[in-house]
MDAnalysis code that builds the backbone (N, CA, C; Angstrom):
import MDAnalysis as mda
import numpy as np

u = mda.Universe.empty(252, n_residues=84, atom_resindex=np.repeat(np.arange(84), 3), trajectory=True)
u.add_TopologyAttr("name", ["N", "CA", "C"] * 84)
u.add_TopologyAttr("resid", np.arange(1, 85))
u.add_TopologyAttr("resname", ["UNK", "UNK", "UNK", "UNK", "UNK", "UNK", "UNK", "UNK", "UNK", "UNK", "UNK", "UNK", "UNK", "UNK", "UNK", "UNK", "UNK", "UNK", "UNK", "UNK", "UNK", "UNK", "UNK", "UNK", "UNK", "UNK", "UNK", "UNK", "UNK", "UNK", "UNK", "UNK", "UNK", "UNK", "UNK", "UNK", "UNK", "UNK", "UNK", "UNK", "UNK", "UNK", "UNK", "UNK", "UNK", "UNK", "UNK", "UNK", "UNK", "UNK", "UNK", "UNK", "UNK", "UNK", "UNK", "UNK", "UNK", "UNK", "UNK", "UNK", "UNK", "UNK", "UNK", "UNK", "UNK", "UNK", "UNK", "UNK", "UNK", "UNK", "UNK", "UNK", "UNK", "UNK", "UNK", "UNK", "UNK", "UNK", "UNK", "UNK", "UNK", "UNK", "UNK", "UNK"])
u.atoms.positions = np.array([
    [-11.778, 88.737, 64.229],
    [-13.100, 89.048, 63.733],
    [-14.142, 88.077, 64.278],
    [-13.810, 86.864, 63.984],
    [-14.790, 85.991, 64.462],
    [-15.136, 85.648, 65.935],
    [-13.898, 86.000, 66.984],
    [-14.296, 86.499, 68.423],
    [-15.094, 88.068, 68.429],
    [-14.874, 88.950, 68.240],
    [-15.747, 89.880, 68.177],
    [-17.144, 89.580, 68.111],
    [-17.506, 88.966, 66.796],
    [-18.911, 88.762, 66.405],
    [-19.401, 87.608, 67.188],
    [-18.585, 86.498, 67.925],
    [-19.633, 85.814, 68.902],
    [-19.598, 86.513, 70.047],
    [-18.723, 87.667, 70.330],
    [-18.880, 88.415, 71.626],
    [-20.448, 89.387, 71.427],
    [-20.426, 89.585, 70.277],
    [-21.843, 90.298, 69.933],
    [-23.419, 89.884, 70.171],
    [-22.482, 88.986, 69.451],
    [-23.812, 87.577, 69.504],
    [-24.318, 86.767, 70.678],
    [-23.217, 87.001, 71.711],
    [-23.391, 85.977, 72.729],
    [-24.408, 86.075, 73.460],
    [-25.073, 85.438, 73.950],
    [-26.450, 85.776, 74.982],
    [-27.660, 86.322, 74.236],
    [-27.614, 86.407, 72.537],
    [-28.446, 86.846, 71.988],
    [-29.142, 85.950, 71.053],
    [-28.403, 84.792, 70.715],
    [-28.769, 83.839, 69.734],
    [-28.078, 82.207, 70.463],
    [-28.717, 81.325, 69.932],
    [-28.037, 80.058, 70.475],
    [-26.616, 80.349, 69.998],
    [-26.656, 79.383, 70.933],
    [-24.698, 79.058, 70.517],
    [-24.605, 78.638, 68.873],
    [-25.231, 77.420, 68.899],
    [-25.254, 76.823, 66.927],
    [-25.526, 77.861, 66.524],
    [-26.328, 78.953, 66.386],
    [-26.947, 79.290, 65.003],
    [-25.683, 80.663, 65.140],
    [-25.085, 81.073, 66.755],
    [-23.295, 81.586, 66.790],
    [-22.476, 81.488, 65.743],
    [-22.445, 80.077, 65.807],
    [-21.298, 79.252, 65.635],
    [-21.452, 79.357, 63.733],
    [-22.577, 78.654, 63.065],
    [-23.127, 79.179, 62.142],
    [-22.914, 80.284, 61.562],
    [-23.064, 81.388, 61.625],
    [-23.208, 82.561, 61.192],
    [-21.650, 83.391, 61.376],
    [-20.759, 82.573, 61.729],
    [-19.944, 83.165, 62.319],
    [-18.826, 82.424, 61.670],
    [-19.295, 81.142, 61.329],
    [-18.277, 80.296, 60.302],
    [-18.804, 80.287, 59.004],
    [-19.775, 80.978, 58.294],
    [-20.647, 81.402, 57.226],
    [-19.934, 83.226, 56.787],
    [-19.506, 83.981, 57.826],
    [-19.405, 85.024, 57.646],
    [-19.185, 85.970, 56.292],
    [-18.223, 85.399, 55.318],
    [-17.593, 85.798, 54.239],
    [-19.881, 85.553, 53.461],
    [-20.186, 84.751, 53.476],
    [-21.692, 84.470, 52.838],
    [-22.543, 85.521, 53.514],
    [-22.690, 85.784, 54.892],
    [-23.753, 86.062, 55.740],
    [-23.483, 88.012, 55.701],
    [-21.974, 88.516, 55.882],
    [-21.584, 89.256, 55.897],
    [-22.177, 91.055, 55.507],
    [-22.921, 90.637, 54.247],
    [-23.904, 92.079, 53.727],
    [-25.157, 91.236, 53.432],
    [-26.229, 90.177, 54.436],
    [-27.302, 89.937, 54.530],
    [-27.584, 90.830, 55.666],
    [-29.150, 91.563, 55.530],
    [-29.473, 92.144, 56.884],
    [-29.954, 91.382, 57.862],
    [-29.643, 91.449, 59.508],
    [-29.672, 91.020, 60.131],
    [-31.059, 89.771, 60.475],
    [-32.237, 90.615, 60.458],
    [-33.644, 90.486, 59.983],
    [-33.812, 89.093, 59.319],
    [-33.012, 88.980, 58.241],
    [-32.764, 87.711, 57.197],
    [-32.183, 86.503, 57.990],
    [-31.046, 86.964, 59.001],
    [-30.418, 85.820, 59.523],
    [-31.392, 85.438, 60.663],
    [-32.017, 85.915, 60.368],
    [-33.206, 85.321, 62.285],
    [-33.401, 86.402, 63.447],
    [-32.230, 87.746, 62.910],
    [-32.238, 88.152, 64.228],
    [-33.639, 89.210, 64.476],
    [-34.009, 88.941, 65.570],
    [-35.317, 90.119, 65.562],
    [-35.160, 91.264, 66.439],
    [-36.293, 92.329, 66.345],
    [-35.798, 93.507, 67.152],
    [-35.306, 93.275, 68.594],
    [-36.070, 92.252, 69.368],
    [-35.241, 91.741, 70.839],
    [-34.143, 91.483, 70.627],
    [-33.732, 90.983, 69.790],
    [-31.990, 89.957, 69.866],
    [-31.548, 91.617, 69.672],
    [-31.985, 92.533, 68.466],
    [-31.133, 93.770, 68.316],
    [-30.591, 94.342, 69.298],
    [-31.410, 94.870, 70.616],
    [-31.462, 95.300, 71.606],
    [-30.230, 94.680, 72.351],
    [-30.590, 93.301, 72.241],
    [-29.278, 92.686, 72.707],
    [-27.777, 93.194, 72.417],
    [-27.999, 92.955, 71.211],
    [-26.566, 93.349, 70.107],
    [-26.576, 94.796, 70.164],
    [-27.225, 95.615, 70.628],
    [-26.747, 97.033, 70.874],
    [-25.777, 97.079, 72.415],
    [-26.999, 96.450, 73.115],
    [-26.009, 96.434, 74.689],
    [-24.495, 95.551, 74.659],
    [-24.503, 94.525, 73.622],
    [-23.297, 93.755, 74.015],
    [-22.326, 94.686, 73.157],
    [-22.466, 95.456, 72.114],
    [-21.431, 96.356, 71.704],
    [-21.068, 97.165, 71.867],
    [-22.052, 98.241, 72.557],
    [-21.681, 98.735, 74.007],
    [-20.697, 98.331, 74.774],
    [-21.412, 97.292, 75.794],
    [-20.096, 96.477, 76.417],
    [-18.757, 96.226, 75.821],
    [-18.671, 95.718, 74.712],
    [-17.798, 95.667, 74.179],
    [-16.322, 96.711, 74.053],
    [-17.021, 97.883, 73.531],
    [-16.583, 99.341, 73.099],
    [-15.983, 99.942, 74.317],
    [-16.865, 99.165, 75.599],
    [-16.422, 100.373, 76.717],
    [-17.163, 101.818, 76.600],
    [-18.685, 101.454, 76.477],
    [-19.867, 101.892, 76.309],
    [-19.493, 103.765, 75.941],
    [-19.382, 103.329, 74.509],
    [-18.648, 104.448, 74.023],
    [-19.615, 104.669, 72.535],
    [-20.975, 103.698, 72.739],
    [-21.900, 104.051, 72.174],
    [-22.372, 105.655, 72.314],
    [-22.696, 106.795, 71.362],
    [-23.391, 107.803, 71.160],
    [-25.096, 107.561, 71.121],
    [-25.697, 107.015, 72.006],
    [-26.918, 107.064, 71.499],
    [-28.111, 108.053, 71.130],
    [-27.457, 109.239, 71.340],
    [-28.522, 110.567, 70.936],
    [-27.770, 110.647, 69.108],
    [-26.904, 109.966, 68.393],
    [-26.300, 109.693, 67.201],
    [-26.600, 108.475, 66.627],
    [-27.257, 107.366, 67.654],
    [-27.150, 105.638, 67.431],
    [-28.644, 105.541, 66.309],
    [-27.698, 104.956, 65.163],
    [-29.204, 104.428, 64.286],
    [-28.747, 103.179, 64.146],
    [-30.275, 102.023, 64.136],
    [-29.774, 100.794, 63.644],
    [-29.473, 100.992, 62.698],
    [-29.700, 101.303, 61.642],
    [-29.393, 101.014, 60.042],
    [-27.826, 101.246, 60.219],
    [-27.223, 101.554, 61.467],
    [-25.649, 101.245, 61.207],
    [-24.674, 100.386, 61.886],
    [-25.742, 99.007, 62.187],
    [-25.779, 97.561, 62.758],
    [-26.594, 96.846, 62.019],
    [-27.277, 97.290, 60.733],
    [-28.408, 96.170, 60.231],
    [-27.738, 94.243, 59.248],
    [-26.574, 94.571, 59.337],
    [-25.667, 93.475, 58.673],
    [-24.362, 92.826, 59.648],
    [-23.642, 91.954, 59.462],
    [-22.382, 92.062, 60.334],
    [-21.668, 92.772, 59.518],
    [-20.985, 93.132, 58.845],
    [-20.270, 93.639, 58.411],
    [-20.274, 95.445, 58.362],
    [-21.385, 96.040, 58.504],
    [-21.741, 97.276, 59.356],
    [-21.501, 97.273, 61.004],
    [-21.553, 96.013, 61.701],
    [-21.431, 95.630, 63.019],
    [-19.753, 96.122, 63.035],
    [-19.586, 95.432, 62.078],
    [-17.844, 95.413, 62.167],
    [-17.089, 96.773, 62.333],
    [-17.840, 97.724, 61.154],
    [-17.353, 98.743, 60.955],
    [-17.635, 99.590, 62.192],
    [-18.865, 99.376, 62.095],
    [-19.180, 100.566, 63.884],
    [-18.358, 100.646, 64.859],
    [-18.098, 99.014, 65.261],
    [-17.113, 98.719, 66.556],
    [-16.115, 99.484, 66.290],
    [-15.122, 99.008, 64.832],
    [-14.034, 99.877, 64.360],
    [-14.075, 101.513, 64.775],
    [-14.974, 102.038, 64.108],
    [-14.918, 103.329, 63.942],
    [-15.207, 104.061, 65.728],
    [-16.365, 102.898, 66.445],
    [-16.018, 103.740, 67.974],
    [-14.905, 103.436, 68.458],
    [-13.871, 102.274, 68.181],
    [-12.543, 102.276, 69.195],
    [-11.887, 103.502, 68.930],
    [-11.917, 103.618, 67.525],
    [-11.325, 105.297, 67.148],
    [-11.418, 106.344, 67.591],
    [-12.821, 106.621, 68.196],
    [-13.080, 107.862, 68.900],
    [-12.576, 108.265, 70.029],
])
């Protein structure tokens, strides 16, 4: 879990506030993103790196943020596209 979410994160936020949020997780987990610092640029980010991630198996004529607005929605998304 916690490689996943700095793979998300990476190139989108410093490394500390990574590292942070990522050893906070069980706390940070159902805060919206917005709250932790992240802004619509970093989002953008975190759409393309989960993409990447997935093996760009993102739907984006289906893609809403509101189903990335927390990590723990992050989590589930990834989940549910390896499935597809």
């Amino acid at each position: 879990m916690n490689e996943m979410l700095q793979k998300v994160l990476h190139g989108v936020l410093a490394e500390e506030k990574i590292t942070r949020i990522v050893e906070e997780y069980d706390k940070n987990k159902d805060v919206p993103l917005g709250v932790l610092g992240i802004d619509s640029l970093c989002m953008m980010g975190i759409v393309l790196n989960i993409n990447n991630l997935i093996g760009g198996k993102i739907n984006f004529d289906n893609f809403k943020f509101e189903d990335i607005e927390t990590l723990s929605k992050i989590k589930l998304f990834i989940e549910k596209c390896n499935l597809e």
